[in-house]
BAFI-3210 file (N, C-alpha, C; in Angstrom, 3 decimals, decimal comma, padded with zeros to 6 digits):
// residues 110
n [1|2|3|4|5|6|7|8|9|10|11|12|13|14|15|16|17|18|19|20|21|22|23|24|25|26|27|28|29|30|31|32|33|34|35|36|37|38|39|40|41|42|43|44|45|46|47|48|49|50|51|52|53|54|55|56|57|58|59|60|61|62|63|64|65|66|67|68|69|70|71|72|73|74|75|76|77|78|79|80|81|82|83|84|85|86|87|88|89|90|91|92|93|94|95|96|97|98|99|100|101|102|103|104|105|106|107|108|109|110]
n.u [038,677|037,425|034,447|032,785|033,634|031,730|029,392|030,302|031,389|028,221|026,680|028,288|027,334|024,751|024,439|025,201|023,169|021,608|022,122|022,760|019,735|019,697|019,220|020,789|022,274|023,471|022,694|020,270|020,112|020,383|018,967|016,172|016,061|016,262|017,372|018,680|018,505|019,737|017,674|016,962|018,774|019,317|021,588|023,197|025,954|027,456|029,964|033,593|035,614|038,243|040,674|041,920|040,113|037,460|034,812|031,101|028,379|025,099|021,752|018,406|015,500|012,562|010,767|009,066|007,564|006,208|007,683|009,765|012,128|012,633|015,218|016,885|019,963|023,304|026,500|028,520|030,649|032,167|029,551|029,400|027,911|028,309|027,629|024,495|021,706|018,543|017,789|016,472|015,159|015,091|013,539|014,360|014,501|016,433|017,195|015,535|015,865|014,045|011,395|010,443|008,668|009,263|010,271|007,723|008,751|011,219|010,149|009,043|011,302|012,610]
n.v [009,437|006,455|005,719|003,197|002,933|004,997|003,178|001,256|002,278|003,266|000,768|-000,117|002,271|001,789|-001,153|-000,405|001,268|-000,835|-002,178|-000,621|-000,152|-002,601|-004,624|-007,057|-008,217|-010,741|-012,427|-011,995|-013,009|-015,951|-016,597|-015,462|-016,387|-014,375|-012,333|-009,451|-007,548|-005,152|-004,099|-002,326|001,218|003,989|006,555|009,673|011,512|014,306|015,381|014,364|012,818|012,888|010,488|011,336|012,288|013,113|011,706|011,569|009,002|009,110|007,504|007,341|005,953|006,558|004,888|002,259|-001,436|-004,217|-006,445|-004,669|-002,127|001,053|003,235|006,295|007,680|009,643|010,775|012,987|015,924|017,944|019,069|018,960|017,838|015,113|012,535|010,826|009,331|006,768|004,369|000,912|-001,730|-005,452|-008,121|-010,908|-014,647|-016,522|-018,803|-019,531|-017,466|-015,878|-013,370|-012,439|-011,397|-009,086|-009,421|-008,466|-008,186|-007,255|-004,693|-002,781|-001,818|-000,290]
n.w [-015,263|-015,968|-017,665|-016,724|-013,975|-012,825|-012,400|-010,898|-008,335|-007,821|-007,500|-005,263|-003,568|-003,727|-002,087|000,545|001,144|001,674|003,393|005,335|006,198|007,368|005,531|004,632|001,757|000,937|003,228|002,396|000,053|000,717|003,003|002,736|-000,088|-002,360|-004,761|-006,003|-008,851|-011,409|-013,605|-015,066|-016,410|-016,618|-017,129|-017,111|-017,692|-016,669|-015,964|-016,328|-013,608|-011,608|-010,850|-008,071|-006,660|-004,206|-004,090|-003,330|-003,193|-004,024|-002,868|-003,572|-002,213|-005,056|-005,728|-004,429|-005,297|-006,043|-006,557|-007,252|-007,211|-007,724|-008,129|-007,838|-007,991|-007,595|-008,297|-006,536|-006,539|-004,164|-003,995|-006,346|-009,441|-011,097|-012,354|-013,114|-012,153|-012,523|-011,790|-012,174|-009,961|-009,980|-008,345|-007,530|-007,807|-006,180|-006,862|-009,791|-011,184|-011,302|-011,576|-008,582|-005,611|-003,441|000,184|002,559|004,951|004,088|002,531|004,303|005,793|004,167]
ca.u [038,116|036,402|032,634|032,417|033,994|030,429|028,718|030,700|030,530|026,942|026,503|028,855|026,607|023,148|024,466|025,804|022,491|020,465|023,191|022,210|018,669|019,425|019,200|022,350|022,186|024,212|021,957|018,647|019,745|020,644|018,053|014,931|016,257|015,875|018,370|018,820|019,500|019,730|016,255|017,027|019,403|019,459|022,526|023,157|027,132|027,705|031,345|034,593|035,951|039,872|041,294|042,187|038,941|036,686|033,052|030,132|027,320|023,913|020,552|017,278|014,302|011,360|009,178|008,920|006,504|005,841|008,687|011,029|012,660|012,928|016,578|017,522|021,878|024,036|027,596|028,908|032,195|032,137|028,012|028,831|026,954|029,396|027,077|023,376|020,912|017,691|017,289|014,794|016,047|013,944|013,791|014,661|014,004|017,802|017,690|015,363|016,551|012,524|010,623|009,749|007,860|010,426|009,299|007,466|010,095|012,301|009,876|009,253|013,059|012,995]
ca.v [008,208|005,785|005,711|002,651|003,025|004,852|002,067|000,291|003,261|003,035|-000,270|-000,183|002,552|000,364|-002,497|000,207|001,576|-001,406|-002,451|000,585|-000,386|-003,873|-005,300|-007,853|-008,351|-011,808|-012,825|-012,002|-014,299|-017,327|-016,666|-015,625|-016,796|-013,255|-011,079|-007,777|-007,229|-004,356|-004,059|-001,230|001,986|005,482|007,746|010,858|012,058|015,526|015,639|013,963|012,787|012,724|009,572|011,298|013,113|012,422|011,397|011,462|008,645|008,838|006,644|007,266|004,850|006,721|003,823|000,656|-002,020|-005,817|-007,024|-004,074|-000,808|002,298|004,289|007,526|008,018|010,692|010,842|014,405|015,982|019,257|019,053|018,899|016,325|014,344|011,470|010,602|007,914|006,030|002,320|-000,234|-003,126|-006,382|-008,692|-012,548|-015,955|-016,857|-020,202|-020,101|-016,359|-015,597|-012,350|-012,874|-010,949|-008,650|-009,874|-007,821|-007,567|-005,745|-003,330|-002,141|-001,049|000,511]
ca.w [-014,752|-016,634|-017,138|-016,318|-013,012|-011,946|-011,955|-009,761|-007,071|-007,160|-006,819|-003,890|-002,556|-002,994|-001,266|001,829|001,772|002,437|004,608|006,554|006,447|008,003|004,925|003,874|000,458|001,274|003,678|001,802|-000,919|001,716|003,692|001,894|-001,713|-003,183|-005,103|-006,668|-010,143|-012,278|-014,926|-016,381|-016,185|-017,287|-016,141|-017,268|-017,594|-016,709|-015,931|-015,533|-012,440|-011,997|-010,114|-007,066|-006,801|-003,205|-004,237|-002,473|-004,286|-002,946|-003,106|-002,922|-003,105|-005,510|-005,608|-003,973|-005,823|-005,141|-006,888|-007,959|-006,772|-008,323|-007,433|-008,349|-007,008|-008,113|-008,331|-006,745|-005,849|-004,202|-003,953|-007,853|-009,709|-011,994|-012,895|-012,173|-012,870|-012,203|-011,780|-011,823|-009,517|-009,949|-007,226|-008,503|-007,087|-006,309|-007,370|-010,789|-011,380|-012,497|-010,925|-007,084|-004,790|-002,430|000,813|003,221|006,045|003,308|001,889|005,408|006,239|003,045]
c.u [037,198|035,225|032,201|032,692|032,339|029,508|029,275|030,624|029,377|026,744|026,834|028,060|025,233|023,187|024,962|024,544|021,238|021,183|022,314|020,850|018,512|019,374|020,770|021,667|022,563|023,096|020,483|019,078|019,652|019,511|016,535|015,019|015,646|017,306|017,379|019,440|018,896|018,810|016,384|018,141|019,542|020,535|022,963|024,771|027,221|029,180|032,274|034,659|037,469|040,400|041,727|041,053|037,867|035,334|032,306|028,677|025,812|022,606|019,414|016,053|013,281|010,548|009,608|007,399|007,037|007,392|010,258|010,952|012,659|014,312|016,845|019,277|022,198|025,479|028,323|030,231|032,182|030,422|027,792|028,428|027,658|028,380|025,446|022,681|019,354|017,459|016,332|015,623|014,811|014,298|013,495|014,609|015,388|018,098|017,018|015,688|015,204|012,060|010,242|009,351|009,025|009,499|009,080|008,136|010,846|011,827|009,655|010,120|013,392|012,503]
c.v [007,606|005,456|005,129|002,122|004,007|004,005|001,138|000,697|003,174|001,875|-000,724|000,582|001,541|-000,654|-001,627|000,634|000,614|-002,150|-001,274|000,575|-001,588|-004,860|-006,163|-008,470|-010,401|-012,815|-013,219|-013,303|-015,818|-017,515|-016,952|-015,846|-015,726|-012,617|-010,098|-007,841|-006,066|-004,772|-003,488|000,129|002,646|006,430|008,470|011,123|013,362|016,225|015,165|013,834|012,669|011,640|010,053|011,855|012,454|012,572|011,193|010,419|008,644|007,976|007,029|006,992|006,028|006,057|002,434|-000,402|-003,777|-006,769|-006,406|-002,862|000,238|003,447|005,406|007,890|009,132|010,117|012,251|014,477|017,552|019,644|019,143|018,118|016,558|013,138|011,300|009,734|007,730|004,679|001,799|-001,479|-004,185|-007,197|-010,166|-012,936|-016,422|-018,305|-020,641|-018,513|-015,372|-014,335|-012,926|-011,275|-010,476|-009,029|-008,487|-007,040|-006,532|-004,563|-002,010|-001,891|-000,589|002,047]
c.w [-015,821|-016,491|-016,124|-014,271|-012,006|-011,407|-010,782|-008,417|-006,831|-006,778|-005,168|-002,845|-002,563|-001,692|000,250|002,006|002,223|003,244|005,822|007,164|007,172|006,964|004,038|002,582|000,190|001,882|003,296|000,962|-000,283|002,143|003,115|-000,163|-002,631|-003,424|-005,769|-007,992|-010,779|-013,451|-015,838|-015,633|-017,022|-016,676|-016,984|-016,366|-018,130|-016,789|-015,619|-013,760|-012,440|-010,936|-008,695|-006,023|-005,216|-003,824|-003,691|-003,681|-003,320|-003,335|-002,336|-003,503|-003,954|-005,398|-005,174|-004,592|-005,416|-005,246|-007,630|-007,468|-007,364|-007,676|-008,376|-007,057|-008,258|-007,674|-008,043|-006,447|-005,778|-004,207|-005,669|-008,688|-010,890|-013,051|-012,151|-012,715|-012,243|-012,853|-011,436|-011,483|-009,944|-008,891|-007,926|-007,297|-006,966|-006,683|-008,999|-011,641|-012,224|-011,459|-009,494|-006,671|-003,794|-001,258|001,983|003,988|004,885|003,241|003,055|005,806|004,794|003,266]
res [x|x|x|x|x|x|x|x|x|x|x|x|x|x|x|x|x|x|x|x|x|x|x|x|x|x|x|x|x|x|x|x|x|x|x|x|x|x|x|x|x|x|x|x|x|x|x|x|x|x|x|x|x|x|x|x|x|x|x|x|x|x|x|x|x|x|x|x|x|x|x|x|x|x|x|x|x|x|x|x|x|x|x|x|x|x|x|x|x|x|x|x|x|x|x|x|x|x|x|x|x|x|x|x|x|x|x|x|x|x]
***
């Protein structure tokens, strides 16, 4: 599997786990004119994955701050850790794409 194919799993999990929290990713930006973008990223490749392979990705917040996230996900298979990381989300102004303020309601269902 190709590296870059982790990234796209995680992402897919982020957006499922603030789905899970109530939070629509879709909605936030419509609504309260906030996204999510990727700041920074560190991941750490331990081992192949093989295309037919079931994966388990997981997320979990470390730090929450005014205007940016802190994630640590893994990539396992078999409770075996394939890929792992920590991210710094920033939270943008969806229309001038500049640093905003995550708003309250979010950080609380986080």
């Amino acid at each position: 599997m190709y590296y870059e194919s982790y990234l796209k799993f995680m992402e897919r999990a982020r957006t499922e786990w603030l789905r899970g929290r109530g939070i629509d990713v879709e909605m936030l930006a419509r609504k309260d004119r906030v996204l999510f973008a990727v700041r920074s990223l560190e991941l750490d490749y331990r081992q192949p994955a093989r295309l037919s392979d079931a994966l388990r990705v997981s997320v979990v917040l470390e730090r929450a701050r005014r205007a940016s996230l802190e994630l640590w996900q893994e990539v396992t298979r078999d409770d075996q850790p394939l890929c792992a990381g920590r991210l710094h989300l920033a939270g943008l102004d969806a229309d001038t794409l500049r640093p905003r303020k995550i708003p309250n309601t979010i950080l609380t269902e986080l």
